[in-house]
C-alpha positions in Angstrom: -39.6 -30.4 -31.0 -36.4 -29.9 -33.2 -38.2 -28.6 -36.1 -40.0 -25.8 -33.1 -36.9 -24.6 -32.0 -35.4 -24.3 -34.9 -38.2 -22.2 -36.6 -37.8 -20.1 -33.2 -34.5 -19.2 -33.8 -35.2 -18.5 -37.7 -38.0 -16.2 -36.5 -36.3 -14.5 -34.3 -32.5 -14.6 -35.6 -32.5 -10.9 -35.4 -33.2 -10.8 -30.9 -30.5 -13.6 -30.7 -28.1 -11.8 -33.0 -28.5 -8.9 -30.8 -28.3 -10.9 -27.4 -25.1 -12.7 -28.7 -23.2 -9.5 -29.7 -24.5 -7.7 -26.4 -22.9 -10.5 -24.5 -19.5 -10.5 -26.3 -19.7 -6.7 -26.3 -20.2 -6.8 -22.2 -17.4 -9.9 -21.6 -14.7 -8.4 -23.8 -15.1 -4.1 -24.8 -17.3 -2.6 -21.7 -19.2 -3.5 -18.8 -21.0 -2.0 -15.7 -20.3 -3.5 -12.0 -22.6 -2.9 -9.1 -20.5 -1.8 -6.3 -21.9 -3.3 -3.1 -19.4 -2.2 -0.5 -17.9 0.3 1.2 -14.0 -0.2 0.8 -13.5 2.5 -1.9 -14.9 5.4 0.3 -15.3 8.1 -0.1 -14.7 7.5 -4.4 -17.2 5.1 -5.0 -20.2 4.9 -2.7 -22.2 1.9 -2.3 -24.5 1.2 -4.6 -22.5 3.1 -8.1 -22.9 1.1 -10.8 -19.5 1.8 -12.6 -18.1 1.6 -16.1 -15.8 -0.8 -17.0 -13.5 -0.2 -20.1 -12.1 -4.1 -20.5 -10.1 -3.6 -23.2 -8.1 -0.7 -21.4 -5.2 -2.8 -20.7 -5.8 -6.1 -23.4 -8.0 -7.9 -26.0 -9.3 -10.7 -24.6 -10.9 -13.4 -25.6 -14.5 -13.5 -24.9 -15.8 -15.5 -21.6 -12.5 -15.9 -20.7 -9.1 -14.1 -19.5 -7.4 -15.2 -22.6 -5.8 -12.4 -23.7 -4.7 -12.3 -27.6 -3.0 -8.6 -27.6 -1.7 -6.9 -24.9 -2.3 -2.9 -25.0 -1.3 -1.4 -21.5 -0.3 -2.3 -18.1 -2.1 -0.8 -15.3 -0.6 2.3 -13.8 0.0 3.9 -10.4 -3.7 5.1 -9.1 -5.7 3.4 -11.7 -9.2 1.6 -10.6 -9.0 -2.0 -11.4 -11.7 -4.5 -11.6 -10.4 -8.0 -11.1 -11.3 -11.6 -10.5 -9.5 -12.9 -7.2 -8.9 -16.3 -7.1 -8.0 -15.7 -3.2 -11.1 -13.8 -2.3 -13.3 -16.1 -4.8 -15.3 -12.8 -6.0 -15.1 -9.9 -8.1 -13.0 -6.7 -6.6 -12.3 -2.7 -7.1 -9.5 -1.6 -5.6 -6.8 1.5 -6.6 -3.5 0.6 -8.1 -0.9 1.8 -5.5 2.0 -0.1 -6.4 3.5 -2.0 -9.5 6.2 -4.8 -10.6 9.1 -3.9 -8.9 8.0 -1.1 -6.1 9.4 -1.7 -2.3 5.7 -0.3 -0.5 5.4 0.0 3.4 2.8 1.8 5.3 2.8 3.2 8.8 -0.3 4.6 10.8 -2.2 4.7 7.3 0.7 6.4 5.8 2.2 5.2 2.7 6.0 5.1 1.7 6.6 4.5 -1.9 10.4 3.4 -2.8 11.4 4.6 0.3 9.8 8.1 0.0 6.7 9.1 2.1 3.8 10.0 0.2 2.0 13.7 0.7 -1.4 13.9 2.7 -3.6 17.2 2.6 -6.6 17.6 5.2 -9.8 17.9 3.3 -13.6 18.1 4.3 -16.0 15.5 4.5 -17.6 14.3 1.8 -21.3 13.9 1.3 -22.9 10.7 3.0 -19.7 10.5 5.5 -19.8 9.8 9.0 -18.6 12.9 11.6 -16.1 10.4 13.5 -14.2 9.7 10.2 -11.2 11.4 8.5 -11.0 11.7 5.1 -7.9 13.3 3.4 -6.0 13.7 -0.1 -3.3 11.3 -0.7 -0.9 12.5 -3.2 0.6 9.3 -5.5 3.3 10.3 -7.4 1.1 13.5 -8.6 -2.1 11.9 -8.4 -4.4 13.1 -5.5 -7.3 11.2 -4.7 -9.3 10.7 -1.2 -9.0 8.3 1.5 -10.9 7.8 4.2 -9.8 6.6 7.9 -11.5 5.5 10.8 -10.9 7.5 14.4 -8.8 4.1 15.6 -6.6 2.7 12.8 -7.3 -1.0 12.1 -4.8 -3.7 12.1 -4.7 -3.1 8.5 -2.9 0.1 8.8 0.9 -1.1 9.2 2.4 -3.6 6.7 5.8 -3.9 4.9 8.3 -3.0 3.4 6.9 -4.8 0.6 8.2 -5.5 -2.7 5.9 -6.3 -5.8 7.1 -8.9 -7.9 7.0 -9.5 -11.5 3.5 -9.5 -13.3 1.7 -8.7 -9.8 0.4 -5.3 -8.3 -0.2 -4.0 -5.2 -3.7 -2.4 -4.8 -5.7 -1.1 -2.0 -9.0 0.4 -1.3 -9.6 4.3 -0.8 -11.5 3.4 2.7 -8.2 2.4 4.0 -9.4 1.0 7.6 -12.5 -1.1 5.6 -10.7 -2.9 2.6 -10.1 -6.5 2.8 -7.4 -5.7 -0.6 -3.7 -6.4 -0.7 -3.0 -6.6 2.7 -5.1 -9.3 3.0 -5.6 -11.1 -0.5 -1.2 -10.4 -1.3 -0.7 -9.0 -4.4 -2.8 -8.7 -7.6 -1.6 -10.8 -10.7 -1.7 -9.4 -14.3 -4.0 -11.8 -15.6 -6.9 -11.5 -12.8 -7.5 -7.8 -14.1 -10.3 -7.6 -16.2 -10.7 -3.8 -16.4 -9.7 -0.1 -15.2 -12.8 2.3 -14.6 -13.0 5.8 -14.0 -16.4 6.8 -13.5 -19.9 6.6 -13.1 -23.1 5.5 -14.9 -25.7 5.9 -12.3 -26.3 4.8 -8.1 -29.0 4.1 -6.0 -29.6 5.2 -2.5 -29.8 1.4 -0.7 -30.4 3.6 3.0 -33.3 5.7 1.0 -35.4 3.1 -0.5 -33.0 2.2 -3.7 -33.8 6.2 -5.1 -31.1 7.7 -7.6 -28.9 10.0 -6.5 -28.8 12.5 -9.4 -25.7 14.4 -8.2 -23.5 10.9 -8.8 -25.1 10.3 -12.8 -21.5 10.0 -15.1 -19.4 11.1 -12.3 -16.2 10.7 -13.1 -13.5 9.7 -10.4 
């Protein structure tokens, strides 16, 4: 039995050698994540499959969250992919907040270092409900969309907050929907596996798991 499996790996060195490398490359340069809820709506829609650069922020050791060089710190309105001990799963959520901000939010409105943040109306976008809201938040001169529901949650009052060293403070886009900071606390550094800004491909899971063409390498 020894002598078969080793003359399957001789013969086929070359397919292991390829699965091996894939792996590492996956676990420690680049990855894609299914995304199977809604709590980044209206940016990421269920069922993206997103890119995942994993060495945007260190060099890890492979398989695990060992990280041998450190080469950025997430920033203020960057997608984050972490592994949260609290919620016991993988999550994406936006970077709002980091070491050493004082964050509170009223009715869905943010206040960042005791200034209010600027909100612009904007129209729906595609696969929305009428009865929501979605608008652009502007974060420190980055605008990106949220969404809210017609009756706030209980979600949409916290703080002031302040983030402490090594931690973040991220929420989701679909601000009413997002069991994120406000639930799970802050984010620590080492949980953070990867920033992502766009996408590879989605599927339709309310039309029969058909591509949507229109979201192929969208970026966000």
């Amino acid at each position: 039995m020894f002598k078969g499996i080793t003359k399957l790996l001789k013969d086929n060195r070359s397919f292991f050698l390829f699965i091996s490398l894939m792996l590492v490359f996956r676990s420690a340069v680049a990855d894609w994540n299914t995304v199977p809820s809604g709590s980044m709506l209206p940016t990421i829609v269920e069922g993206d499959r997103i890119l995942v650069n994993k060495m945007a922020y260190d060099l890890r050791v492979p398989f695990t969250h060992i990280a041998l060089v450190k080469l950025a710190d997430p920033a203020r309105g960057d997608i984050v992919v972490f592994d949260s001990k609290k919620a016991d799963k993988k999550l994406i959520k936006r970077v709002i907040a980091v070491p050493g901000d004082t964050v509170m939010m009223r009715d869905n409105r943010l206040y960042l270092n005791g200034e209010p943040l600027g909100y612009a109306s904007q129209a729906l976008s595609p696969y929305a409900p009428a009865d929501v809201t979605e608008m652009q938040e502007n974060l420190l001169g980055m605008a990106h969309s949220i969404r809210l529901n017609p009756v706030p949650s209980r979600l949409a009052n916290f703080g002031p907050v302040t983030v402490p060293d090594a931690h973040y403070l991220a929420l989701g886009d679909n601000r009413d929907n997002s069991a994120d900071s406000r639930v799970i606390g802050f984010v620590p550094r080492d949980e953070i596996v990867g920033r992502s800004s766009s996408v590879v491909f989605s599927l339709d899971y309310d039309d029969h798991y058909l591509p949507r063409p229109e979201r192929l390498m969208r970026e966000f």
